[in-house]
C-alpha positions as protocol buffer text, in pm:
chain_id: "A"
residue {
  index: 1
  type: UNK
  ca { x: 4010 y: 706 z: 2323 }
}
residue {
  index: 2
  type: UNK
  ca { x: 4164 y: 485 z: 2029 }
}
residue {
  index: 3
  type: UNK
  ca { x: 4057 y: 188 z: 1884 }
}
residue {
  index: 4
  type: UNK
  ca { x: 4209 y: -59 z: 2058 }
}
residue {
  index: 5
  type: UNK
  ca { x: 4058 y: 112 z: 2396 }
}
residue {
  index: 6
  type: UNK
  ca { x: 3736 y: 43 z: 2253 }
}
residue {
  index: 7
  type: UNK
  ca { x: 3786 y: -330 z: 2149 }
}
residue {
  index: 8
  type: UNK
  ca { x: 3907 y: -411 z: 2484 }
}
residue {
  index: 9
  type: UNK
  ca { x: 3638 y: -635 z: 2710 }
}
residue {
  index: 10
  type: UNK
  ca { x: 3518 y: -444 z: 2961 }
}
residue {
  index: 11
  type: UNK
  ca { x: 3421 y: -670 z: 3266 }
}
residue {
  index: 12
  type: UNK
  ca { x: 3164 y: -386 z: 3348 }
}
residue {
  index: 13
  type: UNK
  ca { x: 2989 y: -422 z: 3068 }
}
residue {
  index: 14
  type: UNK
  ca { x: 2919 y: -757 z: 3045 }
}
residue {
  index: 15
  type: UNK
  ca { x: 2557 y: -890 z: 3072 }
}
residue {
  index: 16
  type: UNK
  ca { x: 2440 y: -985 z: 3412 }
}
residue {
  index: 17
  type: UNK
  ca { x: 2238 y: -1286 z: 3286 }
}
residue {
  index: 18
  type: UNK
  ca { x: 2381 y: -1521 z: 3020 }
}
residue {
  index: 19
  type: UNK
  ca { x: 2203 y: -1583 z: 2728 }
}
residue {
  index: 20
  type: UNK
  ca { x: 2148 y: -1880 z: 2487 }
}
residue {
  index: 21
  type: UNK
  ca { x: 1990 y: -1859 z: 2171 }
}
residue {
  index: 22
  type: UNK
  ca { x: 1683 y: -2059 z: 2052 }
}
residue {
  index: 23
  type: UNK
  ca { x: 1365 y: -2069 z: 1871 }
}
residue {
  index: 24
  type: UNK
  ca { x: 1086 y: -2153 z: 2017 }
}
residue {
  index: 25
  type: UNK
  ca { x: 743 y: -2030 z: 1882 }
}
residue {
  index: 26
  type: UNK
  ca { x: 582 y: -1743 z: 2122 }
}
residue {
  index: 27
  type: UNK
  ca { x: 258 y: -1511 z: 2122 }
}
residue {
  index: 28
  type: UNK
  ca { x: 240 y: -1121 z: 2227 }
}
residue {
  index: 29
  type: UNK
  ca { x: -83 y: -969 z: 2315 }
}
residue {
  index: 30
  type: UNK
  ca { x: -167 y: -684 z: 2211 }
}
residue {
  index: 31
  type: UNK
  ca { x: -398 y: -535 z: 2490 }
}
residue {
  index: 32
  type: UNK
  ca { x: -415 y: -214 z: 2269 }
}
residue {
  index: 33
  type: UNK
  ca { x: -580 y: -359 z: 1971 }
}
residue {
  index: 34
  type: UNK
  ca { x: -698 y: -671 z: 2128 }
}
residue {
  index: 35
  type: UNK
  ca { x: -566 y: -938 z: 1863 }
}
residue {
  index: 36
  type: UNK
  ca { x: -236 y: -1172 z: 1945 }
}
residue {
  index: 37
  type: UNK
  ca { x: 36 y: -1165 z: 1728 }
}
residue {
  index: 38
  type: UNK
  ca { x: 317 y: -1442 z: 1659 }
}
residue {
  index: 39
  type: UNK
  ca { x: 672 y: -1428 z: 1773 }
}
residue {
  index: 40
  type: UNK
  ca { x: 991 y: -1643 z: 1798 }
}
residue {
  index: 41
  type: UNK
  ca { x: 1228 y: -1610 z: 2072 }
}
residue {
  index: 42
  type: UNK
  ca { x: 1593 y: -1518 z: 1933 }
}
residue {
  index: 43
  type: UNK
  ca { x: 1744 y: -1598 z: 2276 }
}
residue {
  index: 44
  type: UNK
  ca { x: 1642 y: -1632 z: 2568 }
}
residue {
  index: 45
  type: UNK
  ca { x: 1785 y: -1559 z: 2966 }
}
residue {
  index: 46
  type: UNK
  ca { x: 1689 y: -1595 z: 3306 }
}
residue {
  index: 47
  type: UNK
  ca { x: 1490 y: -1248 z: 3323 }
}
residue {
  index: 48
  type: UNK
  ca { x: 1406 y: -1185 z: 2980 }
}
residue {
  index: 49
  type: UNK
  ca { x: 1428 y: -1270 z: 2553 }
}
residue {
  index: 50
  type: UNK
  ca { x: 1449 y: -1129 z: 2270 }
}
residue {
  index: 51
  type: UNK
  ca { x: 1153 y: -1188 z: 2058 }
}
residue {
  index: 52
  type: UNK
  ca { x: 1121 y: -1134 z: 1614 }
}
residue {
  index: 53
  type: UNK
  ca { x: 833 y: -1018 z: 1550 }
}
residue {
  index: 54
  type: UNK
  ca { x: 663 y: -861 z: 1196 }
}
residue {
  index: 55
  type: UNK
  ca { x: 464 y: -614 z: 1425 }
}
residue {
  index: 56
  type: UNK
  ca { x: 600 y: -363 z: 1647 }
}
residue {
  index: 57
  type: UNK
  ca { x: 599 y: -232 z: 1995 }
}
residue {
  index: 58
  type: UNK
  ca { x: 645 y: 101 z: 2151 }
}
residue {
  index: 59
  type: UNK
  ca { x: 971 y: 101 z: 2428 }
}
residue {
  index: 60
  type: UNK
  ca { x: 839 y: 70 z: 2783 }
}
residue {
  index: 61
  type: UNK
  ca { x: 479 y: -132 z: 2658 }
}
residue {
  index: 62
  type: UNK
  ca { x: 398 y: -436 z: 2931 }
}
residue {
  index: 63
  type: UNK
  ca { x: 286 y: -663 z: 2685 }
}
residue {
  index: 64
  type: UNK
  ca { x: 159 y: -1006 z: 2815 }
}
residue {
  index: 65
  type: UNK
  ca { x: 345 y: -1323 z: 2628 }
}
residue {
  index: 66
  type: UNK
  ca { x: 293 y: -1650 z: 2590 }
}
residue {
  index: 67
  type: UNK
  ca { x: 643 y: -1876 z: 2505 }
}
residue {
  index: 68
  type: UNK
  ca { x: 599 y: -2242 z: 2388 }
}
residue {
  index: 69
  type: UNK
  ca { x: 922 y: -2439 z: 2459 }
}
residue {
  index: 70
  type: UNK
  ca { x: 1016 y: -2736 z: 2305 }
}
residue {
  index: 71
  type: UNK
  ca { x: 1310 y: -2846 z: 2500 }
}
residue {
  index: 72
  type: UNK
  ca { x: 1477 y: -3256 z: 2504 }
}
residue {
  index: 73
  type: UNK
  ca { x: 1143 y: -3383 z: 2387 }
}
residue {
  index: 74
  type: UNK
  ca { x: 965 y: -3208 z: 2674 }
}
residue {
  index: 75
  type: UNK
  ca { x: 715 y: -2901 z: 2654 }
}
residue {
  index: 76
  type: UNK
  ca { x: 625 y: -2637 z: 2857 }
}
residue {
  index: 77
  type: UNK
  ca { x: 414 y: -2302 z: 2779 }
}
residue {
  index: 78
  type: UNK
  ca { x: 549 y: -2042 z: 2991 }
}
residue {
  index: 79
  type: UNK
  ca { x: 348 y: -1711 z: 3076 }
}
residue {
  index: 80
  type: UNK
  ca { x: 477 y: -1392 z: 3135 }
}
residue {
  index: 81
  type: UNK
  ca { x: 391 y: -1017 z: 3114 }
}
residue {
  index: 82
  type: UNK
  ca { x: 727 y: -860 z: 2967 }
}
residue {
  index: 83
  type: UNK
  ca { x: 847 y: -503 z: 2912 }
}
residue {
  index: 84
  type: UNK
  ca { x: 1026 y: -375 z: 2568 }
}
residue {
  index: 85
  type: UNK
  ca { x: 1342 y: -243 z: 2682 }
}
residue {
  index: 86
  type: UNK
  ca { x: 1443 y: -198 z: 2326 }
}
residue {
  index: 87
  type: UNK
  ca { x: 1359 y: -275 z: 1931 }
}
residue {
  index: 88
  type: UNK
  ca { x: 1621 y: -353 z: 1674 }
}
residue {
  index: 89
  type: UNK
  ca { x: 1414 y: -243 z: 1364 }
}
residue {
  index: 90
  type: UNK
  ca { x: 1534 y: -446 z: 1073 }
}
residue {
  index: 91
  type: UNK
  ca { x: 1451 y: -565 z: 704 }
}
residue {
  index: 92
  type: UNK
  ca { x: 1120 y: -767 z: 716 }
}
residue {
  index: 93
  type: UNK
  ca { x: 1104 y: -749 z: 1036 }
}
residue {
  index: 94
  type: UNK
  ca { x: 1124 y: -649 z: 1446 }
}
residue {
  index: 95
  type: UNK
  ca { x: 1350 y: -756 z: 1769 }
}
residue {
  index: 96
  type: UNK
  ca { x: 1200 y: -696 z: 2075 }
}
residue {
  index: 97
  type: UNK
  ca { x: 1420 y: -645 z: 2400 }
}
residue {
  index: 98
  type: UNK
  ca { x: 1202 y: -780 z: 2685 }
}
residue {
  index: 99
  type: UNK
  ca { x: 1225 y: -784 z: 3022 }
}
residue {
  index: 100
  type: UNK
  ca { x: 1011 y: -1027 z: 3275 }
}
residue {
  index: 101
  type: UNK
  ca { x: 819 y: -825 z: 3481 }
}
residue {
  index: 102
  type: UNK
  ca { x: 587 y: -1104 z: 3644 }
}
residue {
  index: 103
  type: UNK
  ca { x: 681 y: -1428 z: 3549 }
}
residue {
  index: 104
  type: UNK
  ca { x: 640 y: -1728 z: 3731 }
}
residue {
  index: 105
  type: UNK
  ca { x: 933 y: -1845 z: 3955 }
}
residue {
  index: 106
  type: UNK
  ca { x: 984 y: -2229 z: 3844 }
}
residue {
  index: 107
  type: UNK
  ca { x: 955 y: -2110 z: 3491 }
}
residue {
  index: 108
  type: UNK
  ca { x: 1247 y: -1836 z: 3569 }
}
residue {
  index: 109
  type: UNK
  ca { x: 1485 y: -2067 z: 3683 }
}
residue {
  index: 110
  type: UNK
  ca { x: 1415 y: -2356 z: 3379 }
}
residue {
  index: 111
  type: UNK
  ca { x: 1502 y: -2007 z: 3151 }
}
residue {
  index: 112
  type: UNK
  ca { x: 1796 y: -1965 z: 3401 }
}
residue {
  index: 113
  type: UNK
  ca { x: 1919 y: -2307 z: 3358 }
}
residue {
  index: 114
  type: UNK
  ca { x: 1853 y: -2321 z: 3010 }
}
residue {
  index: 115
  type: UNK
  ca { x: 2035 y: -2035 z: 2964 }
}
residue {
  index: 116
  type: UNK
  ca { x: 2354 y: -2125 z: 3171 }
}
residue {
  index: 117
  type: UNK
  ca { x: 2365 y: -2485 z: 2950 }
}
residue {
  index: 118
  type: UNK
  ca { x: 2247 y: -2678 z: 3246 }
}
Protein backbone atom coordinates (compact mmCIF):
# COMPACT_ATOMS: atom_id res chain seq x y z
CA UNK A 1 0.00 0.00 0.00
CA UNK A 2 1.49 3.61 -0.83
CA UNK A 3 0.71 6.75 0.41
CA UNK A 4 -1.65 8.00 -1.65
CA UNK A 5 -3.76 4.57 -0.99
CA UNK A 6 -3.82 5.60 2.44
CA UNK A 7 -4.94 9.31 2.03
CA UNK A 8 -7.75 8.27 -0.07
CA UNK A 9 -11.46 8.60 1.80
CA UNK A 10 -12.68 5.52 2.39
CA UNK A 11 -16.61 5.62 2.39
CA UNK A 12 -16.32 2.55 4.80
CA UNK A 13 -14.74 4.20 7.21
CA UNK A 14 -16.59 7.04 7.76
CA UNK A 15 -18.46 7.62 11.10
CA UNK A 16 -21.97 6.42 11.27
CA UNK A 17 -23.16 9.40 13.38
CA UNK A 18 -21.99 12.95 12.57
CA UNK A 19 -20.47 14.89 15.03
CA UNK A 20 -20.36 18.62 16.03
CA UNK A 21 -18.13 20.02 18.40
CA UNK A 22 -19.07 22.02 21.56
CA UNK A 23 -18.49 22.76 25.09
CA UNK A 24 -20.82 22.37 27.35
CA UNK A 25 -19.92 21.74 31.07
CA UNK A 26 -20.63 17.88 32.14
CA UNK A 27 -20.16 15.62 35.40
CA UNK A 28 -18.86 11.79 35.51
CA UNK A 29 -19.53 9.71 38.47
CA UNK A 30 -17.32 7.83 39.71
CA UNK A 31 -19.29 4.82 41.29
CA UNK A 32 -15.79 3.36 42.22
CA UNK A 33 -14.65 6.03 44.51
CA UNK A 34 -17.92 7.64 45.05
CA UNK A 35 -16.98 11.44 44.34
CA UNK A 36 -18.10 13.27 40.81
CA UNK A 37 -15.67 14.68 38.77
CA UNK A 38 -15.95 17.65 36.09
CA UNK A 39 -15.89 17.28 32.38
CA UNK A 40 -16.48 19.24 29.12
CA UNK A 41 -17.88 17.71 26.13
CA UNK A 42 -15.35 18.09 23.04
CA UNK A 43 -18.12 17.02 20.63
CA UNK A 44 -20.89 15.59 20.82
CA UNK A 45 -23.28 12.94 18.43
CA UNK A 46 -26.41 11.28 18.43
CA UNK A 47 -25.11 8.10 20.50
CA UNK A 48 -22.26 9.38 22.25
CA UNK A 49 -19.29 12.45 23.12
CA UNK A 50 -16.22 12.87 23.76
CA UNK A 51 -15.60 14.22 27.13
CA UNK A 52 -11.87 16.17 28.65
CA UNK A 53 -11.43 15.26 31.65
CA UNK A 54 -8.19 15.73 34.32
CA UNK A 55 -9.12 12.23 35.76
CA UNK A 56 -9.14 9.06 34.01
CA UNK A 57 -11.18 6.06 33.17
CA UNK A 58 -10.44 2.49 32.50
CA UNK A 59 -11.82 1.30 28.63
CA UNK A 60 -15.14 -0.52 28.94
CA UNK A 61 -16.17 1.46 32.62
CA UNK A 62 -20.23 2.41 32.51
CA UNK A 63 -19.83 5.52 34.11
CA UNK A 64 -23.08 7.52 34.79
CA UNK A 65 -22.90 11.37 33.32
CA UNK A 66 -24.55 14.23 33.74
CA UNK A 67 -24.25 16.93 30.47
CA UNK A 68 -25.48 20.57 31.00
CA UNK A 69 -26.32 22.14 27.58
CA UNK A 70 -26.52 25.55 26.93
CA UNK A 71 -27.93 25.70 23.51
CA UNK A 72 -29.83 29.24 21.67
CA UNK A 73 -30.44 30.59 25.13
CA UNK A 74 -32.19 27.38 26.18
CA UNK A 75 -30.96 24.69 28.80
CA UNK A 76 -31.32 21.29 29.28
CA UNK A 77 -29.37 18.72 31.70
CA UNK A 78 -29.26 15.54 29.99
CA UNK A 79 -28.60 12.12 31.88
CA UNK A 80 -26.97 9.29 30.67
CA UNK A 81 -24.93 6.20 31.76
CA UNK A 82 -22.05 6.06 29.00
CA UNK A 83 -19.33 3.52 28.20
CA UNK A 84 -15.44 4.54 27.46
CA UNK A 85 -14.81 3.14 24.18
CA UNK A 86 -11.49 4.83 24.19
CA UNK A 87 -9.00 7.55 26.00
CA UNK A 88 -6.74 9.88 24.12
CA UNK A 89 -4.20 10.46 26.99
CA UNK A 90 -2.72 13.87 26.50
CA UNK A 91 -0.67 16.79 28.20
CA UNK A 92 -2.72 18.06 31.25
CA UNK A 93 -5.19 16.14 30.56
CA UNK A 94 -7.83 13.08 29.34
CA UNK A 95 -10.42 12.43 26.25
CA UNK A 96 -12.88 10.09 26.91
CA UNK A 97 -14.62 8.11 23.96
CA UNK A 98 -18.18 7.44 25.22
CA UNK A 99 -20.82 5.64 24.11
CA UNK A 100 -24.70 6.04 25.36
CA UNK A 101 -25.70 3.04 26.78
CA UNK A 102 -29.12 4.21 28.41
CA UNK A 103 -29.93 7.52 27.59
CA UNK A 104 -33.15 8.97 27.33
CA UNK A 105 -34.84 9.01 23.85
CA UNK A 106 -35.97 12.86 23.43
CA UNK A 107 -32.58 13.78 24.72
CA UNK A 108 -30.95 11.38 21.85
CA UNK A 109 -32.53 12.92 19.13
CA UNK A 110 -31.91 16.91 20.45
CA UNK A 111 -27.95 15.36 20.41
CA UNK A 112 -28.95 13.94 16.95
CA UNK A 113 -30.21 17.13 15.68
CA UNK A 114 -27.70 19.10 17.23
CA UNK A 115 -25.28 17.17 15.76
CA UNK A 116 -26.62 17.10 12.09
CA UNK A 117 -26.85 21.32 12.37
CA UNK A 118 -30.56 21.16 12.61
Amino acid sequence: MDIEELLEDDSEQKRRYPRRPIKWKALIKDTSQDKVVPATTVNVSEQGALLQSIFCFKKLQLLPIMIKVNYQGNKLTIYAKAEVRHIIIRTYDFQLGLLFKDIQKNDQQFLSRFAEGI
